[in-house]
C-alpha positions as CSV (number, residue, x, y, z in Angstrom):
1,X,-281.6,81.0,90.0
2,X,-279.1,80.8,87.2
3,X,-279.8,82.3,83.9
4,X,-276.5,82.5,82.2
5,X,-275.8,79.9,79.8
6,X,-271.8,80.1,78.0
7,X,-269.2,82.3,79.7
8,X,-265.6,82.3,78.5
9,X,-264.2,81.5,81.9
10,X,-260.3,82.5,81.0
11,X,-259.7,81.8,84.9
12,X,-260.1,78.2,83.2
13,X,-256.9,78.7,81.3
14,X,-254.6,79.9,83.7
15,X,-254.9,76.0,85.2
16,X,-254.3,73.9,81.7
17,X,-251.3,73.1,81.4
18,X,-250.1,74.3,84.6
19,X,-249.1,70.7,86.4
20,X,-245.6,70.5,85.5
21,X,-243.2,70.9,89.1
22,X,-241.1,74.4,88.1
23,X,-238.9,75.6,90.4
24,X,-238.8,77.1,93.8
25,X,-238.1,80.9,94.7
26,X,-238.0,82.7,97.8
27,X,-240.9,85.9,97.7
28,X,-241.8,87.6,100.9
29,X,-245.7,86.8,101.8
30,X,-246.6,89.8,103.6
31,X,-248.5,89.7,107.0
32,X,-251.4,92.3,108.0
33,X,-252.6,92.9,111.9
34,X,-256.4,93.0,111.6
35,X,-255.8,94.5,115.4
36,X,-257.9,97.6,116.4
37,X,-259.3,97.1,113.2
38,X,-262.0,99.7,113.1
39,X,-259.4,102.7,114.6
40,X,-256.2,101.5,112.2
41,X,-258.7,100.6,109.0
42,X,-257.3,103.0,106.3
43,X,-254.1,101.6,107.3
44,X,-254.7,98.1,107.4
45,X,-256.8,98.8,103.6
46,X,-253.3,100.2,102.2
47,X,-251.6,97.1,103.5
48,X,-254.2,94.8,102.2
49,X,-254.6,96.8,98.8
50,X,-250.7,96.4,97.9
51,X,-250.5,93.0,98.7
52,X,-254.2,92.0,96.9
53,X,-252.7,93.6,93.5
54,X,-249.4,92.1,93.7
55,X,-248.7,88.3,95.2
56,X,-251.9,87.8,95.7
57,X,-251.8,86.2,98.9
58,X,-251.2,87.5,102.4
59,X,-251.2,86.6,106.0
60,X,-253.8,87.5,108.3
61,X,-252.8,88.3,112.2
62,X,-254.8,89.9,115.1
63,X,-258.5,88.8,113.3
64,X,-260.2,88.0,116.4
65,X,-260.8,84.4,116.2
66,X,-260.1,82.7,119.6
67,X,-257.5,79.8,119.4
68,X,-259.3,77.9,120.9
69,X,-262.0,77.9,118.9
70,X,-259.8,76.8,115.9
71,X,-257.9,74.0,117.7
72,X,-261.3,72.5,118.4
73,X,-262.1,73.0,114.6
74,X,-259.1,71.1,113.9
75,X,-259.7,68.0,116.4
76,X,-262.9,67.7,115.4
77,X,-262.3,68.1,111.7
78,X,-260.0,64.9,112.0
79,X,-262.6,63.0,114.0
80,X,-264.9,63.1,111.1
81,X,-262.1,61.7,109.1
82,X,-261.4,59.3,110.9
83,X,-264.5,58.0,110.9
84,X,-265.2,54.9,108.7
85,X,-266.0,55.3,105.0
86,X,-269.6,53.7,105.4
87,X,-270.3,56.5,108.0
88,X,-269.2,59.1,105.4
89,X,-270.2,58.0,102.8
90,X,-274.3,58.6,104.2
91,X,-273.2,62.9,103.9
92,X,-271.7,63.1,100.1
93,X,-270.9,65.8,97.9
94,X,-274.2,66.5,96.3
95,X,-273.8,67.6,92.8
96,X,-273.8,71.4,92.1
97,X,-274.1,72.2,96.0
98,X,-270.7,72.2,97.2
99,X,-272.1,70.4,100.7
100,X,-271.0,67.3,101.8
101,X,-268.3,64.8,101.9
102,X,-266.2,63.4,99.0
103,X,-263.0,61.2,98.4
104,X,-260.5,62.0,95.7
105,X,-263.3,63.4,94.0
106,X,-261.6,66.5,92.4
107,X,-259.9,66.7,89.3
108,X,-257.6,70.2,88.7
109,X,-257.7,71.2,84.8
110,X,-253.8,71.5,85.5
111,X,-253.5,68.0,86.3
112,X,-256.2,65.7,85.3
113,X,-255.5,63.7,88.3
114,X,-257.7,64.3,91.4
115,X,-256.3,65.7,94.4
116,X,-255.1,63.6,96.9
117,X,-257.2,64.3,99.5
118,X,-260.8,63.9,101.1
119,X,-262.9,67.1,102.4
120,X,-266.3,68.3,103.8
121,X,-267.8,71.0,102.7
122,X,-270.3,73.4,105.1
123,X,-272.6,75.2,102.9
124,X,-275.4,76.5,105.3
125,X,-278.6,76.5,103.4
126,X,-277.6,73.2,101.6
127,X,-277.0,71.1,105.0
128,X,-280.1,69.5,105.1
129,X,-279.4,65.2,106.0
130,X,-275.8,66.2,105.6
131,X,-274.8,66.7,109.3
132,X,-273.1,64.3,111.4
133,X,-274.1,63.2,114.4
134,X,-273.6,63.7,117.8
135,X,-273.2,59.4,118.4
136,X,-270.5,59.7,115.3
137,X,-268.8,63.4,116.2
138,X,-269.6,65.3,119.3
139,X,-269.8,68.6,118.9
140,X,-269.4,69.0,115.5
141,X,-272.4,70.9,114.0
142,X,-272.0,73.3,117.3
143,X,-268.1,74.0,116.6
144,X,-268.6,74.6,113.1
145,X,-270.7,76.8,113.2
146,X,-269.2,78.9,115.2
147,X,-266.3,78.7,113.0
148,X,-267.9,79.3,110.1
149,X,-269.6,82.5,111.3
150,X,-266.2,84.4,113.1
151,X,-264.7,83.3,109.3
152,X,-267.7,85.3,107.9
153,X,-266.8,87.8,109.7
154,X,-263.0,88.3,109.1
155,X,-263.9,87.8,105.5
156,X,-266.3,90.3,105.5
157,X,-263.7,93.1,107.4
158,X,-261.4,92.2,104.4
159,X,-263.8,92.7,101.7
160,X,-264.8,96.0,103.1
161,X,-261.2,97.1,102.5
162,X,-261.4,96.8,99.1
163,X,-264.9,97.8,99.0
164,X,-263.6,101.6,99.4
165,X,-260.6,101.1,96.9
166,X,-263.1,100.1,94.5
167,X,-265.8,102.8,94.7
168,X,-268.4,100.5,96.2
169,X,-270.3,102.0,99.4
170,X,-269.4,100.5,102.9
171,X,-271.1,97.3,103.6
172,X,-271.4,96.7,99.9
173,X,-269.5,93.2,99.8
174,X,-271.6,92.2,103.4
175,X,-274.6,92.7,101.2
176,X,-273.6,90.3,98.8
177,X,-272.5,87.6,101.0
178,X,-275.4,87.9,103.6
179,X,-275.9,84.6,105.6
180,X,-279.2,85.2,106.6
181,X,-280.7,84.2,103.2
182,X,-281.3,80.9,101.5
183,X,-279.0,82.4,98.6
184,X,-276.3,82.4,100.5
185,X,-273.3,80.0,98.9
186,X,-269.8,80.7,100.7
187,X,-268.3,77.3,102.1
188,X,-266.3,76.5,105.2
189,X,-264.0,73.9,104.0
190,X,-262.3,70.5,106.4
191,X,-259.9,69.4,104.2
192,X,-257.6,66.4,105.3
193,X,-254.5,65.7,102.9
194,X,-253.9,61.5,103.1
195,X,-250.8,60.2,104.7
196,X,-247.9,59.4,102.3
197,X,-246.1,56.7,104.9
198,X,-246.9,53.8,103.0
199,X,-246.8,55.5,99.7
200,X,-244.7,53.9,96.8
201,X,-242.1,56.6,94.5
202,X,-244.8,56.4,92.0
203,X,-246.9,58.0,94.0
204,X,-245.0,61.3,94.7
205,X,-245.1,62.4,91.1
206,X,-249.2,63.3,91.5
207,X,-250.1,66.4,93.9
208,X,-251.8,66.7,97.4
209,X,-253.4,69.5,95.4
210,X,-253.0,70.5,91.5
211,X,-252.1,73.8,90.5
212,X,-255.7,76.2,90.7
213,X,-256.7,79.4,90.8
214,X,-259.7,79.6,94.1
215,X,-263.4,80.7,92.3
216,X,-264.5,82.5,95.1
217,X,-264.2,86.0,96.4
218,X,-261.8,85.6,99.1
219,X,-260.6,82.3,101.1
220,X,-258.9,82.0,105.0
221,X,-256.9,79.5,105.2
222,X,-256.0,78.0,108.5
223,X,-252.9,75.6,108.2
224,X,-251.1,73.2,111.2
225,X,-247.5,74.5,112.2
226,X,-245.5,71.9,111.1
227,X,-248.0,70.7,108.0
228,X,-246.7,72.7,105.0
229,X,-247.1,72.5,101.3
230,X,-249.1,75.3,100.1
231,X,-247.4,76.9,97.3
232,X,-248.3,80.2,95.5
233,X,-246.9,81.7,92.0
234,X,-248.1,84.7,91.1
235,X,-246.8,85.5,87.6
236,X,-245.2,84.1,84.9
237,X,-242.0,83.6,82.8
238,X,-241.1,85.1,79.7
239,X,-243.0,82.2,78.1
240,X,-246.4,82.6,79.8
241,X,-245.7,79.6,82.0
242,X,-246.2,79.7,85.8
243,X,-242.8,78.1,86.7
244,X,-241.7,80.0,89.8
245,X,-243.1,78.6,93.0
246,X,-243.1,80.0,96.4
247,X,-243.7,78.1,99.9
248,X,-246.1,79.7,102.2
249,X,-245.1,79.3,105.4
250,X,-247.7,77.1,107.9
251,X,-248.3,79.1,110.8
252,X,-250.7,78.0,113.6
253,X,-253.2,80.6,114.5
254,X,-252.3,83.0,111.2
255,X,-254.9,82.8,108.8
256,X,-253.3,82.8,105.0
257,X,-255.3,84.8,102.3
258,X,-255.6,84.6,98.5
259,X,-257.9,86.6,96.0
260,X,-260.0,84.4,94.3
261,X,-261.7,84.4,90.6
262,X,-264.7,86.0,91.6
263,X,-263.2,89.1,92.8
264,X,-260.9,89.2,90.4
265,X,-263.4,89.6,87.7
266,X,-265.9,91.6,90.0
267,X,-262.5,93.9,90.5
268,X,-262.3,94.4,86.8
269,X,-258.6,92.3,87.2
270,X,-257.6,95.3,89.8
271,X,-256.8,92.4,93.0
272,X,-255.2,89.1,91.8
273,X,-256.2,85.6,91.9
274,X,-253.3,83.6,91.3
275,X,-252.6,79.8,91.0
276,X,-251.4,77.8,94.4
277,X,-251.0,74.3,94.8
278,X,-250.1,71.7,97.8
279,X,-246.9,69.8,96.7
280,X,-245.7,66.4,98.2
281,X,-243.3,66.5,101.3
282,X,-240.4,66.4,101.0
283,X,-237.7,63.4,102.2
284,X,-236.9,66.0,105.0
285,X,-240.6,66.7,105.9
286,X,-243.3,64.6,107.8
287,X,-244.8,61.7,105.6
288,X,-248.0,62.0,107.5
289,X,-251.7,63.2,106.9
290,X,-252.0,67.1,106.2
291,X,-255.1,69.0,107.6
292,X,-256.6,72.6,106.9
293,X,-259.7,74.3,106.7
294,X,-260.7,77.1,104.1
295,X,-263.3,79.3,104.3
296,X,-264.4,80.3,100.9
297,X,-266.1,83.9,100.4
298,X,-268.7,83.3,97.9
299,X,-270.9,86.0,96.5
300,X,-274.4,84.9,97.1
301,X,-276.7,83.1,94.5
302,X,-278.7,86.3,93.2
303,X,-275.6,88.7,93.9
304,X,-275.0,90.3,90.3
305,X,-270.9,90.5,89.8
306,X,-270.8,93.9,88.0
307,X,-267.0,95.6,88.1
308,X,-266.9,99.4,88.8
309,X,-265.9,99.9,85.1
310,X,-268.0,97.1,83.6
311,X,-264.9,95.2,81.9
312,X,-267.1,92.0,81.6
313,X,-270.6,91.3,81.0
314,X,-272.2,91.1,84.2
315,X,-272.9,87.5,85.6
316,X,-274.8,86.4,88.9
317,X,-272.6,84.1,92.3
318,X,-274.6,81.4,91.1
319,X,-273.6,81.6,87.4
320,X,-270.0,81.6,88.5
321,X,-269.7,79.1,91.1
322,X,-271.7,76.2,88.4
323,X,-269.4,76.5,86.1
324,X,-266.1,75.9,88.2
325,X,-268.3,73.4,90.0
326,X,-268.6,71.9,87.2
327,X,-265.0,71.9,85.4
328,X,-263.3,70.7,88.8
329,X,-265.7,68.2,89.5
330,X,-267.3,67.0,86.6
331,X,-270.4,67.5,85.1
332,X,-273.1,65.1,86.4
């Protein structure tokens, strides 16, 4: 359980402040075969390594996860939603757990407005009463959990990359994000982005998602062709503002990649986390609902985030995933 009590979380302040629209700049994302993975892995760990300590964000192809398997993720992802509130509304968001459904529900520190968007968050040992069922979404505890797991393992390929870059042994990262134990806190993510058809001008000023930096280890994205949005800006100007923004192209069956806070620090700052955000369409674009689903590489409860040259004081998954919890969502 969680000992820590007051961390200076600077990952905190790279969101303040950060909700002002900036400009938009062309950056290559790069894209990484996973293929023949175990055969080509020094290789694909350069790839990875150069583009986890510079944008920050990559694209994922040849990772094994069947197509199919992710379009059924998708259609039944926007069943749920379109499900009635009252229906729901019986699986929310506990407090603290990061399981369940909620509405509008977080607030970015960049912002101060909350997202404009509903999601469901799959967090396997925290499920209990929070499952739909079959009479309300067939198949949907069956899909996703498939899902989840082939995410789990992508994620886990990825991590083992940098596991060797960072003078950790080989399977260190698997052993801190091991399933098969009620400490177990990573989160598969539905995420659907509300329709703007009906929206009034007012409304375009707010954001599908404030600018944020991801608290996790590692998240896959899977994004719609056709459903864009997701911007990335991985430095600053002169003036220690992240101004420069950079669309990351949606691409159906590529999984998109970004370093999150938790690696950062367990990296001692070697791989990047930097801020992303999901702007409005554009007059040009399609005014209708957006849909993704992340899967969110989270160091387990009891694993202890120590950096190979111990720049901060050591702090446990659970410690770290509270206190974003808490600043995106609100103390309760």
């Amino acid at each position: 359980m969680s000992t820590a009590k007051n961390y200076d979380l600077t990952e905190l302040d790279k969101e303040a402040g950060m909700g002002a629209y900036g400009e938009e700049i062309e950056r290559d994302v790069p894209q990484i075969d996973l293929s023949d993975y175990f055969n080509r892995k020094e290789e694909i760990s350069d790839a990875l390594w150069d583009a986890a300590t510079g944008i920050g964000f990559f694209q994922l192809t040849g990772h094994g996860i069947p197509q199919t398997l992710i379009d059924d993720a998708f259609q039944i992802s926007a069943r749920f939603f379109d499900l009635p509130t009252d229906t729901k509304g019986q699986y929310p968001l506990k407090p603290g757990s990061n399981a369940g459904w909620e509405y509008m529900a977080q607030v970015r520190p960049s912002t101060g407005t909350p997202d404009r968007k509903e999601s469901y968050q799959i967090t396997l040992p925290r499920m209990k009463g929070l499952w739909p069922t079959g009479q309300e979404v067939f198949g949907f505890k069956e899909t996703m959990l498939a899902f989840e797991r082939h995410n789990w393992a992508v994620a886990m390929k990825v991590l083992d990359c940098f596991a060797e870059r960072l003078n950790f042994p080989p399977g260190f990262f698997t052993e801190g994000h091991d399933p098969d134990t009620p400490e177990y806190q990573s989160t598969l993510r539905l995420i659907h982005y509300l329709g703007m058809e009906d929206a009034k001008p007012e409304d375009f000023k707010f954001w599908r998602a404030g600018a944020h930096t991801d608290f996790d280890c590692l998240t896959l994205l899977h994004q719609k062709s056709g459903q864009g949005g997701l911007q990335v800006c991985p430095g600053k100007d002169e003036k220690g503002r992240a101004t420069q923004w950079t669309d990351v192209p949606p691409v159906g069956g590529v999984i998109t990649c970004n370093i999150g806070d938790m690696l950062m620090r367990w990296s001692d700052d070697k791989l990047l986390s930097n801020l992303h955000r999901v702007r409005m369409p554009k007059p040009n674009e399609s005014l209708g609902p957006r849909y993704s689903i992340a899967y969110f590489a989270q160091a387990n409860m009891d694993t202890l985030l120590a950096g190979p040259e111990g720049k901060y004081e050591p702090m446990t998954g659970d410690d770290h995933i509270q206190m974003r919890l808490g600043a995106n969502f609100g103390k309760k």
